[in-house]
C-alpha positions as CSV (number, residue, x, y, z in Angstrom):
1,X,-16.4,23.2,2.6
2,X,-13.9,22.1,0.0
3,X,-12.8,24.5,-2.8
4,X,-11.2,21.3,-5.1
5,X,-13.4,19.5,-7.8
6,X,-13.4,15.5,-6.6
7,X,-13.2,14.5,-10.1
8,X,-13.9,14.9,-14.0
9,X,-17.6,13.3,-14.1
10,X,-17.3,13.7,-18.1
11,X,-16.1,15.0,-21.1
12,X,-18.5,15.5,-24.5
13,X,-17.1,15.0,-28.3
14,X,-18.8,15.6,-31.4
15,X,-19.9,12.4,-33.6
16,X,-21.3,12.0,-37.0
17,X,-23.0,8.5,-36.2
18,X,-23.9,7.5,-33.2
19,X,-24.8,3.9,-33.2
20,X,-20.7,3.2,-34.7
21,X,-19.4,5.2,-31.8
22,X,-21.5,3.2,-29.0
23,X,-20.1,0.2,-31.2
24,X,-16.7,1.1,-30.9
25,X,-16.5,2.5,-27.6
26,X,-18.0,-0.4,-26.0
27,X,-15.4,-2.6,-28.1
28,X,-12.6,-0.9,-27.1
29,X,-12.8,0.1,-23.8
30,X,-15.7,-1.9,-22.6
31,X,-18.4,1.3,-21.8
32,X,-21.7,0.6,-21.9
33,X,-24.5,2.8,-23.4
34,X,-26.5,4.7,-21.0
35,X,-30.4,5.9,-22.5
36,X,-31.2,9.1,-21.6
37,X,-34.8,9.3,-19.9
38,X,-35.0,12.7,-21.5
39,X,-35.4,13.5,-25.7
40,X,-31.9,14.2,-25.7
41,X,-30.3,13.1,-28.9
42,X,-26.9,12.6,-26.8
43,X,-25.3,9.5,-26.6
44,X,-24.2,8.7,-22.4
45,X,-21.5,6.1,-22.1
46,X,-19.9,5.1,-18.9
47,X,-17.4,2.9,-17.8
48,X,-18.6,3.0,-14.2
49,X,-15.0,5.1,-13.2
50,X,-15.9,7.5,-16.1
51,X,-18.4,8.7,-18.2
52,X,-18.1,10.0,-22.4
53,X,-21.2,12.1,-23.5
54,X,-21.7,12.4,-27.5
55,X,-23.5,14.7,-29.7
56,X,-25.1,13.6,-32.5
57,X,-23.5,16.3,-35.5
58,X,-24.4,16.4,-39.0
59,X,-20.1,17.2,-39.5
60,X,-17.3,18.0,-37.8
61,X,-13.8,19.7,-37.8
62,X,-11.0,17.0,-37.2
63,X,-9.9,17.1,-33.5
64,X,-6.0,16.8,-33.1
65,X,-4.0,18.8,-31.4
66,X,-7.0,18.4,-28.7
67,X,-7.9,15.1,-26.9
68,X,-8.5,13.1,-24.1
69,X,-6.7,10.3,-22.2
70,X,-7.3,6.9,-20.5
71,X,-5.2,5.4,-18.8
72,X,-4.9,1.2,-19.0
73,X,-4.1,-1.0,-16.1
74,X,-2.2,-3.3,-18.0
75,X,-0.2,-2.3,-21.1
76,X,1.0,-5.4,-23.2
77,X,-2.9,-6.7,-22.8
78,X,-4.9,-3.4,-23.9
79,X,-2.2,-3.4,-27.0
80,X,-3.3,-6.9,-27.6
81,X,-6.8,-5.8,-27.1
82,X,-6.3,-3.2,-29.9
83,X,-4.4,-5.7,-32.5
84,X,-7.3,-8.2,-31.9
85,X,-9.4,-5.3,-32.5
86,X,-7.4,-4.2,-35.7
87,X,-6.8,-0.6,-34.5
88,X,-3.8,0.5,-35.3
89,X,-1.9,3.2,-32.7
90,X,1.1,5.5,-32.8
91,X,4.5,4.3,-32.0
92,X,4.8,3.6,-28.1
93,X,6.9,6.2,-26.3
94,X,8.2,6.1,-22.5
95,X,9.1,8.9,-20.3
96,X,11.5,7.2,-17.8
97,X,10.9,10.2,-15.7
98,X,7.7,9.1,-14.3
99,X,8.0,5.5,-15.5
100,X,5.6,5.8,-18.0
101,X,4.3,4.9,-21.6
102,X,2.2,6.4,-24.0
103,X,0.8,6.0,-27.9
104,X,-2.4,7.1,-29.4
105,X,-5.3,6.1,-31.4
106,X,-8.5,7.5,-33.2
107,X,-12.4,6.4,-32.6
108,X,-13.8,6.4,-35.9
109,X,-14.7,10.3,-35.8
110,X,-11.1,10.7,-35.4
111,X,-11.4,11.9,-32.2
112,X,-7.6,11.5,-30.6
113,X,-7.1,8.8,-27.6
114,X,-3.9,9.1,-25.4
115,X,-3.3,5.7,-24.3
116,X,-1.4,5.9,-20.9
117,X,0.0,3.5,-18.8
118,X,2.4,4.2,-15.5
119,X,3.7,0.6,-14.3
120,X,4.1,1.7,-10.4
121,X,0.4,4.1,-10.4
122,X,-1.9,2.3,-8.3
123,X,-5.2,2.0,-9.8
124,X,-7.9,3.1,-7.3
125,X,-9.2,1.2,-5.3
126,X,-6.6,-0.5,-4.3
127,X,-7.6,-3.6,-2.3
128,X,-6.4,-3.5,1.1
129,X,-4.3,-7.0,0.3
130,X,-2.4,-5.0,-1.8
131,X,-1.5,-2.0,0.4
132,X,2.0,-0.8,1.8
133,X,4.0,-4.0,2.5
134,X,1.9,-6.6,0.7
135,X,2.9,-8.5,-2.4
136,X,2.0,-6.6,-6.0
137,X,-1.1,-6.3,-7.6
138,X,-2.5,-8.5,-9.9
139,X,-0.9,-7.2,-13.7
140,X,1.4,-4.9,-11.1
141,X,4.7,-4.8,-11.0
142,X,4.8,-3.9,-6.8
143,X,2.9,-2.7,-3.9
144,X,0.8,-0.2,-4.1
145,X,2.2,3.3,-3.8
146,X,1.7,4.7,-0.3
147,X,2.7,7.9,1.6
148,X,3.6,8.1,5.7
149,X,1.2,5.5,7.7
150,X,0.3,3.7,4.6
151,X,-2.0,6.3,3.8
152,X,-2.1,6.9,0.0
153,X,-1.1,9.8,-1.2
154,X,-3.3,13.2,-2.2
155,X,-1.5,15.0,-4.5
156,X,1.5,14.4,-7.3
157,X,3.9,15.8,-5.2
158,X,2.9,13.3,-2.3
159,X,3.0,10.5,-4.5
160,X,6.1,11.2,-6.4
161,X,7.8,11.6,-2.8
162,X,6.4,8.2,-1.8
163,X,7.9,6.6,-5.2
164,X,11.4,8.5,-4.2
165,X,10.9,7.1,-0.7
166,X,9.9,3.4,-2.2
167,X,12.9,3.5,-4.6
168,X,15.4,4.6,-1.8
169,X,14.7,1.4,0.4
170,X,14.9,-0.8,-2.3
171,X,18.5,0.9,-3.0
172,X,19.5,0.1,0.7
């Protein structure tokens, strides 16, 4: 018996219309609309790795400070995406720390959207072509990122130690 969640199966925002927001949603990041089999008024969307719920409100308070994050598999292309798209996002920031970037935008509700891409993350799954010792990832920039007997890793720490390990034999 486990005592850990596996995952976040979904998160629910407000929205004052719902047929814009399955619209936009499935423009942007390519979910699909779900109808619910029972009289409920909310609006399912999935992406197939995650799932946005919607109800249906009459008004709402503006969101920010709170909001949610995706993270993109490939950076310059989902900022294309959104130019094509003519939405406009924050200025891009990067933590060198973890080798990351990050800017923001707003669905139409304003709902906040953390954008977040980390160039060595793998993105689950990774195929086993592209394990420990293989060439990079399509739209990668290496090898996916694994721990002791190319096991990936289970935690932060685990994978922060195999980036510290990875970096360290590319030094030598």
């Amino acid at each position: 018996m486990s005592d850990k969640p596996a995952y976040i199966h979904h998160v629910n925002f407000p929205t004052t219309d719902a047929e814009r927001t399955i619209e936009w949603y499935s423009k942007v990041f390519g979910m699909k609309y779900i109808k619910p089999k029972s009289n409920t008024k909310v609006v399912l969307m999935t992406r197939g790795n995650f799932d946005l719920h919607f109800t249906p409100v009459e008004s709402m308070d503006r969101m920010a400070p709170y909001h949610f994050a995706v993270e993109v598999e490939d950076w310059e292309g989902f900022l294309a995406h959104l130019d094509s798209l003519g939405i406009r996002h924050t200025r891009v920031i990067t933590r060198p720390e973890n080798n990351s970037q990050f800017c923001y935008i707003h669905d139409p509700d304003h709902t906040m959207i953390e954008l977040v891409f980390h160039a060595r993350r793998p993105y689950p799954p990774v195929p086993e072509k592209y394990a420990a010792g293989a060439s990079a990832a399509p739209g990668g920039t290496g090898p996916g990122v694994t721990g002791p007997g190319g096991v990936a890793p289970e935690s932060a720490e685990q994978a922060q130690a195999a980036l510290t390990a990875a970096d360290n034999a590319a030094v030598r």
